[in-house]
N, C-alpha and C positions, 0 to 999 in steps of 0.2 A: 445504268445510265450511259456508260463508257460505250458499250457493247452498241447502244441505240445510234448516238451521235457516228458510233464508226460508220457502222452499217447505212444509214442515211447518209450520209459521204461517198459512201461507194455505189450507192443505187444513183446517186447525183453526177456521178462522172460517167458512169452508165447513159442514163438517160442524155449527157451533152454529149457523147460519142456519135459519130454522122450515122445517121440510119442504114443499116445494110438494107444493101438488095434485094427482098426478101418478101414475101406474103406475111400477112398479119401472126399468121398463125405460128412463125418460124421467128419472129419478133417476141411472140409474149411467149413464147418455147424460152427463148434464150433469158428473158428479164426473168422470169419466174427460175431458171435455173441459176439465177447469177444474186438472186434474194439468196435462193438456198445454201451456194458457197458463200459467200458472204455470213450468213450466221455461223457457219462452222471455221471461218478465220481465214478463206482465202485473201488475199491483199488485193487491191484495185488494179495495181495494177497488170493481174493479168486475167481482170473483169473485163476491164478495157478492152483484152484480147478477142474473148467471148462476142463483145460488140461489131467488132469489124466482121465477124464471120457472115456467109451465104450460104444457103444449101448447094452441095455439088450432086448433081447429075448422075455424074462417073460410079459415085457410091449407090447410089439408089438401083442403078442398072446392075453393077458388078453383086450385089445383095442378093439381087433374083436370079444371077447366074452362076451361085458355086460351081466349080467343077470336081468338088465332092461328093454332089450328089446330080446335077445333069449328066457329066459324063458318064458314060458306062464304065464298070470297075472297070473292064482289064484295059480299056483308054486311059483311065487315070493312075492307073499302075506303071502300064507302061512310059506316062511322062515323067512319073515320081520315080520308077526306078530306071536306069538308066548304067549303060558301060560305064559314060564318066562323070557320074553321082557315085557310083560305085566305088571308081579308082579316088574321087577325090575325098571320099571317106576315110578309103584306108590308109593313105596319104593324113589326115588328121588325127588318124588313131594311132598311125606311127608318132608323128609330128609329137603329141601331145601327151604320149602315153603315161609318162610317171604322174602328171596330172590328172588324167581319166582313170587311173590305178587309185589314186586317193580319193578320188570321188566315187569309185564303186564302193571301196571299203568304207566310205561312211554310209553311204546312203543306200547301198544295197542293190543300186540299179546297174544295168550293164552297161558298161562304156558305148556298147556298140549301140543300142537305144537310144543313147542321147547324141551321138553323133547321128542316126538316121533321123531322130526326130529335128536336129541345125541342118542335114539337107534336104530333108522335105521342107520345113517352114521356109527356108531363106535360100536353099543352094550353099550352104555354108557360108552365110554373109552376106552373098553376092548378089542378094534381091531382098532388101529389108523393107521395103516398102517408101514412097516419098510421098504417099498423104499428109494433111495436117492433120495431127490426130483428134487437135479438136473438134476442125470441122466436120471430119469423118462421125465423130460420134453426135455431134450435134445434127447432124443429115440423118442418121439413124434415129435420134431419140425424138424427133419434134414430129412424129407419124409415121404409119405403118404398123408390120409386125414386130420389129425391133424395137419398137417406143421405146419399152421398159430399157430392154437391157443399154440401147443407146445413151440414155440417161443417168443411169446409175453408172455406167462407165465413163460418163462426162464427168460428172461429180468428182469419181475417185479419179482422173485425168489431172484436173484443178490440184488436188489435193497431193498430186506427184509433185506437179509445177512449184508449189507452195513449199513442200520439204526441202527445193533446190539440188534433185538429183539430176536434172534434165535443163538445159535454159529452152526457151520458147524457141527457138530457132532452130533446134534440134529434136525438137518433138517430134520427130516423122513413124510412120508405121503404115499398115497395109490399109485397105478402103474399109476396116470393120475394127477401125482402132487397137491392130495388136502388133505389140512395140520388137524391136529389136530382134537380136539374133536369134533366138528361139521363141518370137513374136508370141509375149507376156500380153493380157490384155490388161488395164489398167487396175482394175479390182485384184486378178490375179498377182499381178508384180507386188501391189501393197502388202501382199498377203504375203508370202513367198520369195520373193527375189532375196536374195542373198547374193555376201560379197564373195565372191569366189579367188580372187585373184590378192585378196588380202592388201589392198589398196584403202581400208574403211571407206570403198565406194561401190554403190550397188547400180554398175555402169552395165545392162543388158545390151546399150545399142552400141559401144564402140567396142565393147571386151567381151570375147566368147567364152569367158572362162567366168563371168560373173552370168552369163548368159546359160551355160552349160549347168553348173551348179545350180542354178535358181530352177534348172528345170530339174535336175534330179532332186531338189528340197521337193519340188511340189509331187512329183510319182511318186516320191516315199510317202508323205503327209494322205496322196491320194489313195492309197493302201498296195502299193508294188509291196511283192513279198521277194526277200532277198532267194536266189536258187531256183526261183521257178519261173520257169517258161511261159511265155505269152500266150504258146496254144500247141497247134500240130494240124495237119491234113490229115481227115479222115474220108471213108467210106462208108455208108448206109446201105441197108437194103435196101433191095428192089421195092417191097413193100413199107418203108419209113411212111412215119406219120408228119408233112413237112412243118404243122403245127405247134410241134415242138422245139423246131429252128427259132429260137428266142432269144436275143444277146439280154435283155432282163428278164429274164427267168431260168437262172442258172440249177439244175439239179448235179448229185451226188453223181463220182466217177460210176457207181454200179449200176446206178441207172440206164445210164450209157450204152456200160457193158451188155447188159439184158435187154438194150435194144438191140442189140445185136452190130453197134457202131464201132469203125474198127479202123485201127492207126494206118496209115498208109505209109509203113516203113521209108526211113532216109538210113545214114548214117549217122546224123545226129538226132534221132529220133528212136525213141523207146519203143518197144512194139507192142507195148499194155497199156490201158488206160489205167491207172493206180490209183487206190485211194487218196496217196499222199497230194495229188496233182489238186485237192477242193473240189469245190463245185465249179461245173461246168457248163460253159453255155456255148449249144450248135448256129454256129456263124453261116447260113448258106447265102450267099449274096446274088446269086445268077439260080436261086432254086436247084431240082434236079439235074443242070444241065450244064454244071460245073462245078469247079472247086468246091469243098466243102471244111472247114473247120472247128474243132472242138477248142474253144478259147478258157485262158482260167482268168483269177481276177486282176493279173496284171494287164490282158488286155482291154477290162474293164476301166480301169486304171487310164492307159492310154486313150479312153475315150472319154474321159474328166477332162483332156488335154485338147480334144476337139473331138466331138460329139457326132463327127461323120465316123462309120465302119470302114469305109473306102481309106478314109485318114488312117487311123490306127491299122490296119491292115499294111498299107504302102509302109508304114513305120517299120512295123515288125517285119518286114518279108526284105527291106531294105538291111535291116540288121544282122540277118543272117546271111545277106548276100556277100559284106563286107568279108567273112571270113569262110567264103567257099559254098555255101550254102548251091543245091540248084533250084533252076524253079520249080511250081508249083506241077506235084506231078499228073494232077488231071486238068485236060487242056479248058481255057475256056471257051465258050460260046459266042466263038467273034462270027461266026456263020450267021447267027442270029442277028436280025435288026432290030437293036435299040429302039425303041419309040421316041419319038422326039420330044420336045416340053409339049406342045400344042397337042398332039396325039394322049400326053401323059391326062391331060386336062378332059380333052373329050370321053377319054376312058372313065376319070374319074366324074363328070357328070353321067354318064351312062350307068355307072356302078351305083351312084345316088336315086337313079331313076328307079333303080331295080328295087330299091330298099338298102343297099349294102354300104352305111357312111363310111365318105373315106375322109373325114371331117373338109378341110378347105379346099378348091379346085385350083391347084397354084401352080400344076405342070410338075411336081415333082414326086417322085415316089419314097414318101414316108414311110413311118413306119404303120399311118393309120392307112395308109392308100394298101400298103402291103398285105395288111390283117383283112380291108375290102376284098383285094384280092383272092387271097386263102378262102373266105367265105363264099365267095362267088363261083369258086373252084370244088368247093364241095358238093354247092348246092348242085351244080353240072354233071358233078359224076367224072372231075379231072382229077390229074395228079396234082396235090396241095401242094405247091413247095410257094406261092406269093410272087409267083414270079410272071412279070408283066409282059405280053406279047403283043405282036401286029395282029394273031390270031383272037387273042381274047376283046379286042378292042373291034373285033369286025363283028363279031357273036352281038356284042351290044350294040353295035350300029343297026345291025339286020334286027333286032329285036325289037326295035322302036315303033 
């Protein structure tokens, strides 16, 4: 009976909250989410907070424009890696080191991984994001593709607020609600974040060290294996099947081997593919027409962490930079032009025409636009590697 009387109290300060700005439908979004924190014990007052909110714009736009996955990789390599992303890595791993020493030894992760993954997320800090996180997630969850996940990470948001690790005024994070220095998304932090700094406070957005830690809790939980390598540059033959380029569908090092795929020696690089390395999944990002990668499951790992390839790759290729690493030694395909989102769209209605789903037409190349591709490419009699051109996209203009 307690539980009723609360809850009707708080749906009443709700509902005498002034009406936001907002379409019907972005109104009973918010009431219907604010019944459901409410029964799980949020406090009203920061239901109330829920009520003031409006959809913002900013977020709906920046949503359809990753630069994850619109950019072309080695565009977004090269704004993620950088001389002084670089220098001011290694500056932290000096700075920090007996600390980043303790946190490999527990958690198995390399120092230099979670310092590239605080510069690629924030710049070390220094781009945390100044969204409200609520209303970011509530922009996300009241329509669209993101419904769900905006929603479910509205909830566990509420549910931060409520613990009192964060006050409302500090809420800030990027326009897809992910928080602090190594922008935790709010389900994730619940789950994961720890206190690093030994302060019994689990502070992500002011402390890099509760930030750094909670990301090495989560790579470990995520299955990082301690000693082993993210991946390596390889080479394929001339006849590779590019079919078998599958970040989920990781086979045996021998397999590999007997495809005749072969390390492209460094000085930090082994010149065998080893059993001991697990299974392995071929990373081709630009098809035959560049780089190529044999990743193990700590790079799978890093893409628990954000689900773009472009991402986890800037991470690791940042991590080895930090301590001499050079670049990658086959060059990429900047000669080539990138298709644009709008070109990405017409190719994928054309691909549809032909029979070849590339499930949604949304200008971006997935991983189902990709497998279209591949398919499309067999049926033609080209070389498979999934990789999208100005050339392929004329073939199905002229074919119409």
């Amino acid at each position: 009976m307690r539980s009723v009387i609360r809850l009707t109290f708080i749906l009443a300060c709700f509902a005498a909250s002034p009406a936001p700005a907002a379409d019907d439908e972005f109104s009973d979004f918010i009431a219907d989410v604010s019944r459901e924190a409410a029964q799980k014990g949020v406090a009203a007052h920061h239901l109330r907070a829920l009520a003031e909110l409006t959809p913002d714009p900013e977020v709906l736009r920046l949503a359809a424009r990753q630069p994850e996955y619109v950019k072309p990789i080695w565009a977004y390599l090269l704004q993620m890696v950088t001389p002084k992303r670089i220098a001011l890595g290694r500056a932290q791993l000096a700075e920090r080191e007996v600390f980043l020493g303790a946190l490999e030894e527990k958690y198995g992760v390399p120092r230099e991984i979670l310092v590239a993954i605080w510069g690629v997320e924030t710049n070390y800090g220094s781009n945390k994001g100044s969204h409200s996180v609520l209303q970011a997630l509530a922009t996300l969850g009241y329509t669209g593709k993101r419904a769900d996940f905006g929603r479910q990470q509205l909830l566990s948001a509420l549910q931060i607020l409520q613990s009192g690790d964060v006050a409302l005024q500090d809420f800030k994070g990027s326009w897809a609600g992910a928080m602090g220095h190594t922008q935790f998304i709010p389900t994730t932090y619940e789950g994961y974040a720890v206190d690093g700094s030994g302060d019994g406070v689990r502070d992500i957005w002011t402390e890099p060290e509760d930030a750094l830690a909670s990301s090495a809790h989560y790579l470990k939980r995520m299955g990082w294996r301690r000693d082993l390598d993210w991946g390596f540059e390889v080479r394929v033959p001339d006849d590779f099947d590019f079919s078998l380029a599958k970040l989920k569908q990781p086979k045996p090092a021998a397999f590999w081997r007997e495809s005749g795929v072969q390390v492209l020696f460094s000085e930090r690089r082994a010149r065998e593919i080893t059993d001991g390395l697990g299974d392995l999944s071929l990373f081709a990002p630009t098809g035959a027409r560049g780089p190529m990668f044999l990743v193990t499951r700590n790079f799978r790992a890093l893409l628990r962490y954000n689900s773009a390839p472009a991402y986890a790759l800037a991470v690791a290729h940042l991590s080895e930079r930090f301590i001499g690493a050079a670049p990658f030694v086959i060059a990429w395909p900047m000669a080539d032009r990138p298709l644009l989102p709008k070109e990405i769209a017409a190719m994928q209605r054309g691909l549809l025409a032909s029979g070849f789903d590339t499930g949604d037409v949304d200008g971006v190349l997935g991983s189902q636009t990709r497998a279209a591709v591949r398919a499309y490419q067999k049926a033609r009699g080209l070389t498979v590697d999934g990789y999208a051109t100005p050339g392929i996209l004329t073939e199905l203009q002229n074919a119409k």
